[in-house]
C-alpha positions as CSV (number, residue, x, y, z in Angstrom):
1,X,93.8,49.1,125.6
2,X,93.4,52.3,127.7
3,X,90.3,54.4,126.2
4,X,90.8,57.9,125.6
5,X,88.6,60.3,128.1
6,X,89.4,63.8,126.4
7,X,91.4,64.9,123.6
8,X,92.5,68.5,123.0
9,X,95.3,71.1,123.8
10,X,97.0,72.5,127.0
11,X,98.5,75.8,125.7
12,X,101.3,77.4,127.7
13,X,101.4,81.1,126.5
14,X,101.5,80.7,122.7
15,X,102.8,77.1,122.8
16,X,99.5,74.7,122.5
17,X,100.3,71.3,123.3
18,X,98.1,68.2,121.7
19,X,97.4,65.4,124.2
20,X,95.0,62.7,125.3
21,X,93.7,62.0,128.8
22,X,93.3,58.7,130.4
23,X,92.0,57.5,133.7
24,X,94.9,56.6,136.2
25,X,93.2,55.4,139.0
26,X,89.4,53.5,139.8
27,X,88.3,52.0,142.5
28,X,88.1,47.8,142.6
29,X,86.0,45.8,145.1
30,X,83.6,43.3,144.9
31,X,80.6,43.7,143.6
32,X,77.6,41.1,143.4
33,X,74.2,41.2,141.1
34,X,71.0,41.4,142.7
35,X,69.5,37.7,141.8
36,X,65.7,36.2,142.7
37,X,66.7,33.9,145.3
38,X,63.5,31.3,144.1
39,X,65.2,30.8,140.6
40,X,68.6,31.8,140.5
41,X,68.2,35.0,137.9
42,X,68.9,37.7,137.7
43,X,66.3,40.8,138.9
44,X,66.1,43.3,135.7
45,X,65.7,47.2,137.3
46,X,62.6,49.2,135.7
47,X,61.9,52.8,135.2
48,X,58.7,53.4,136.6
49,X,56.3,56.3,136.3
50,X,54.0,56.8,139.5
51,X,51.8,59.4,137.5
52,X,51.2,57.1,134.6
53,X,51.6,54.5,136.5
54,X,53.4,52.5,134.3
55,X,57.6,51.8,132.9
56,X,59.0,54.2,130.9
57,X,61.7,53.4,128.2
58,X,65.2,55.5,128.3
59,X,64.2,57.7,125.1
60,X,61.3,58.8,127.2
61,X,63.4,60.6,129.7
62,X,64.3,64.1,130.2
63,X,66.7,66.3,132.1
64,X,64.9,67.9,135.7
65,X,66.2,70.7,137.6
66,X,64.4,70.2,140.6
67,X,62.6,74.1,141.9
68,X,59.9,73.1,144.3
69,X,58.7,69.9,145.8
70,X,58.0,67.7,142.7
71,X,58.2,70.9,140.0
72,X,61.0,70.7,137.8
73,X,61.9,72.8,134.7
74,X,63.1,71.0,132.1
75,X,66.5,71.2,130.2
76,X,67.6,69.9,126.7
77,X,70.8,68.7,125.7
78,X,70.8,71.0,123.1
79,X,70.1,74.2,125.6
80,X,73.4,72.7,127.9
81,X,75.3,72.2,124.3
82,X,75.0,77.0,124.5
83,X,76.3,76.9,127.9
84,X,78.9,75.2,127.9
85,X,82.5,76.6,127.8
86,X,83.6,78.3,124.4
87,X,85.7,75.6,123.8
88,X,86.0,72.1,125.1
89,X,88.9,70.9,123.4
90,X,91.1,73.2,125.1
91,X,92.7,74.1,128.5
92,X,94.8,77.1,129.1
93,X,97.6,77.2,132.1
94,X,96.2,79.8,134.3
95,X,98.8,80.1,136.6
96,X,101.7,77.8,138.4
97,X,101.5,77.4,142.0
98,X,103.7,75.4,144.5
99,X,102.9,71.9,144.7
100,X,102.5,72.6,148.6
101,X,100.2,75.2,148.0
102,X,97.3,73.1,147.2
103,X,95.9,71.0,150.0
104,X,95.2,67.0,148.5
105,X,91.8,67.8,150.1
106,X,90.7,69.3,146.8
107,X,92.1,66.3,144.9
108,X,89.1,64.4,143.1
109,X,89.5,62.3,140.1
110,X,93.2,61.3,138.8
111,X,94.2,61.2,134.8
112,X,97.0,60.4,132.9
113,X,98.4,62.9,130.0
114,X,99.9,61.7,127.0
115,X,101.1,63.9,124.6
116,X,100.3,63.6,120.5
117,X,103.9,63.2,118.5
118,X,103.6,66.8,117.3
119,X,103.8,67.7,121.0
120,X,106.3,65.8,122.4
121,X,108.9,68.3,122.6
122,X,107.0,70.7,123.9
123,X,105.4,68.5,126.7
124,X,108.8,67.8,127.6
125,X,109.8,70.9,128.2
126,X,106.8,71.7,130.3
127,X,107.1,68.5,132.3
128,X,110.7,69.2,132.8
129,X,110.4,72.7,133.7
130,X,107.6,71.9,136.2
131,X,109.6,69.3,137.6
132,X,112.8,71.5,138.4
133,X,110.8,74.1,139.8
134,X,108.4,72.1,141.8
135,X,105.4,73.4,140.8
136,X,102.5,72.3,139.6
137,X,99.8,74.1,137.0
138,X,96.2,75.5,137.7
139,X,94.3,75.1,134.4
140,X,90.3,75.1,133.4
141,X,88.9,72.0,131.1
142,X,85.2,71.0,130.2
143,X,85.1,66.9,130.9
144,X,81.7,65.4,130.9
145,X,80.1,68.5,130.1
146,X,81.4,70.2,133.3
147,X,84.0,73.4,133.4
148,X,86.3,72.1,136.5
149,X,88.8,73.3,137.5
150,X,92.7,71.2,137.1
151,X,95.6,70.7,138.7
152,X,98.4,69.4,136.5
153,X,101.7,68.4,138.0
154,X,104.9,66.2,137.1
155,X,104.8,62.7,137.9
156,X,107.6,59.9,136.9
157,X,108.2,61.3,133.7
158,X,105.2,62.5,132.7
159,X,102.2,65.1,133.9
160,X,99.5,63.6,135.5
161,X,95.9,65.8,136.2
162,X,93.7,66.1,138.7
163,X,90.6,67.4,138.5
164,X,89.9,69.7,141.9
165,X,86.4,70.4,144.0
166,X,85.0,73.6,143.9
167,X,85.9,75.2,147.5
168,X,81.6,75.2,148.1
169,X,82.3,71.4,147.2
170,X,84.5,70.9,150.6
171,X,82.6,70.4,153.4
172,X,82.8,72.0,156.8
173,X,82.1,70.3,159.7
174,X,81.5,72.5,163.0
175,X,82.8,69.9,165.3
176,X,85.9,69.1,163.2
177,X,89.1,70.6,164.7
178,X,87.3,72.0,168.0
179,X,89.2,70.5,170.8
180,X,93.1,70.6,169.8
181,X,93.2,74.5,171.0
182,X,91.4,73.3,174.4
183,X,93.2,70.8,175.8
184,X,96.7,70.9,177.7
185,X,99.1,68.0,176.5
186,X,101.7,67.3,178.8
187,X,105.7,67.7,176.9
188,X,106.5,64.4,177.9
189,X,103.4,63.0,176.2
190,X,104.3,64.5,173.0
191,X,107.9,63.4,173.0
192,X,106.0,59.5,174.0
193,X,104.2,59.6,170.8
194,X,106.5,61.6,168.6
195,X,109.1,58.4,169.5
196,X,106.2,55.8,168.8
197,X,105.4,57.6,165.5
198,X,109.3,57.3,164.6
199,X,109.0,53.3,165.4
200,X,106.3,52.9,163.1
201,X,107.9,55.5,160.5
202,X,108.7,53.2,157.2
203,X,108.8,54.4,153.7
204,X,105.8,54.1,151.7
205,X,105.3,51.4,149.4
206,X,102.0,50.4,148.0
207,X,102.6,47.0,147.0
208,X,102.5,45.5,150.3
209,X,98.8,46.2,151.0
210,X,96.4,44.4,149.6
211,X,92.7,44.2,149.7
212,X,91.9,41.3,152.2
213,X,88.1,41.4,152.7
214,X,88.0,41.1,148.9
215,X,90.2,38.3,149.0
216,X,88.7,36.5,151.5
217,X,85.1,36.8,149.2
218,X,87.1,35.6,146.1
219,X,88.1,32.1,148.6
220,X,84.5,31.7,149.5
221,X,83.7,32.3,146.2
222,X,85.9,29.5,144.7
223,X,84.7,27.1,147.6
224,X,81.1,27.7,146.9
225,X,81.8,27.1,142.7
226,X,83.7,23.9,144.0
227,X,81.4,22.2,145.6
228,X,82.5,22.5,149.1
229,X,80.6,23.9,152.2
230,X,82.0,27.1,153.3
231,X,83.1,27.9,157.1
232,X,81.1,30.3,158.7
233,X,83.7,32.1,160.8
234,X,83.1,35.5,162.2
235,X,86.2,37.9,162.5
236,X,87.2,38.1,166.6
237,X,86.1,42.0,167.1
238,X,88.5,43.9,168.5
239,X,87.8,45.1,171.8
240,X,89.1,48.6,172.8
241,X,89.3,50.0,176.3
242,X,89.1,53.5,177.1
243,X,92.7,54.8,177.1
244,X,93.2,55.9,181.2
245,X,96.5,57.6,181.1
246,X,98.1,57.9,177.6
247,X,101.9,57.7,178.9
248,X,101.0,54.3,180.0
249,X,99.3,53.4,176.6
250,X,101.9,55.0,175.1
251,X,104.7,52.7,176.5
252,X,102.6,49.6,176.2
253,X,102.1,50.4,172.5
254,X,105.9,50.7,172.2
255,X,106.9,47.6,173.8
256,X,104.0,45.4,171.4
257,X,105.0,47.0,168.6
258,X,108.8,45.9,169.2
259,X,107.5,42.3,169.7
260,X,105.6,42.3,166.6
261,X,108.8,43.7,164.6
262,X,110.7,40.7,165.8
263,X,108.7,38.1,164.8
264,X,107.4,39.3,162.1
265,X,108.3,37.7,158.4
266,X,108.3,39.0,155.5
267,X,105.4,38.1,153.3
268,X,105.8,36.2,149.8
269,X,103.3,34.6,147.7
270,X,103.0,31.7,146.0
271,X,104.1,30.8,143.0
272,X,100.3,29.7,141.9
273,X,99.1,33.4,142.8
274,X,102.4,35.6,141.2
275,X,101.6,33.4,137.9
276,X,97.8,33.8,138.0
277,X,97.3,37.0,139.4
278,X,94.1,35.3,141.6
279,X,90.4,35.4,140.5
280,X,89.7,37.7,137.9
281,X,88.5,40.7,140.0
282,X,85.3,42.0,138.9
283,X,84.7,46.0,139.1
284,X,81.4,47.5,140.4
């Protein structure tokens, strides 16, 4: 079962609506442990002190803000506990903005809203609003002892939230964006790619890419447990030449991508994998 990561109210104006918050999204990969290759264990990670010159247990550790070159003042829990925000079981609805209006750039971490059964009504009519309207709503919330800043907005019959960076938080880049003003594109190149973009143009479903570097580790994995001596087989790099005249590359990537669209099948899998679900993928 789904742990809870914050409890408290989302008041509209006088309406205050009790929910829970849960994750909706985290990364999965592979992930290995860090094992002495002489006996097969695993390597245990110390804490070490260079001034004492020896490990240091957790309950010996302290909060640093860093000042100067190895000077730090040092914080308590219970000094952070005063600054906090007056209340952290509560976020109020600042404002509603279009869902346009805020660029996914911003977007960090994804969480699920579920509303208490006192609140139901009054979620629903929020939800429901928001979704006729489009909009979605700009609230504040302290989660893990941080005030961020939230973007709550309707999604398949519920509100999901996002919690947003900070605009210091997005990065510029000086080089990012420099040359589309500077160079000359013929028309006829445009209307090229704008066609190829069309070709490839499919609606977006997420269930038809899957992860294969991870399931190409789980195979060698299995082998390896098995028994059996695994194929050292190097992916073929792709080799790219230096485009020369983009109509050209243009036309070429037209004509291969209609070959690939006829022979291409559609992709089903087996019966083993829909009932197993593969190897138990393990999260890092």
């Amino acid at each position: 079962m789904a742990s809870t990561v914050w409890k408290g109210y989302v008041s509209f104006g006088l309406i205050s609506v009790p929910i829970r918050l849960f994750v909706a999204a985290r990364e999965e990969h592979v992930s290995f442990n860090q094992i002495h290759k002489e006996c097969g264990t695993r390597v245990k990670q110390q804490l070490y002190c260079p001034t004492d010159q020896r490990v240091v247990e957790r309950s010996e550790l302290a909060k640093g803000y860093p000042v100067d070159k190895d000077t730090y003042v040092i914080v308590t829990e219970d000094e952070l506990k005063t600054l906090e925000a007056e209340s952290s079981e509560s976020m109020d609805i600042q404002q509603f903005v279009k869902l346009d209006d805020v660029d996914p750039i911003y977007y960090q971490t994804s969480y699920y809203t579920v509303p208490e059964d006192p609140g139901r009504r009054a979620y629903a009519l929020i939800q429901q609003g928001m979704e006729q309207l489009k909009l979605g709503a700009i609230a504040k919330i302290t989660l893990h002892q941080r005030e961020q800043i939230v973007m709550i907005r309707p999604y398949h019959k519920g509100l999901v939230l996002h919690t947003l960076f900070y605009p210091a938080e997005v990065r510029e880049i000086a080089e990012y964006g420099q040359d589309s003003d500077d160079l000359k594109l013929q028309k006829a190149e445009i209307d090229l790619a704008e066609q190829f973009m069309k070709q490839l143009t499919a609606k977006f479903d997420p269930d038809q890419f899957k992860d294969e570097y991870q399931a190409r580790v789980e195979a060698l994995v299995e082998q390896k447990e098995a028994g059996m001596v695994a194929k050292s087989e190097k992916q073929p790099k792709k080799h790219l030449a230096t485009v020369i005249n983009l109509m050209d590359a243009l036309k070429k990537s037209m004509e291969q991508q209609e070959e690939a669209a006829g022979k291409k099948e559609p992709q089903r899998e087996t019966a083993a994998a829909a009932k197993t679900g593969g190897r138990k993928k393990k999260v890092g």
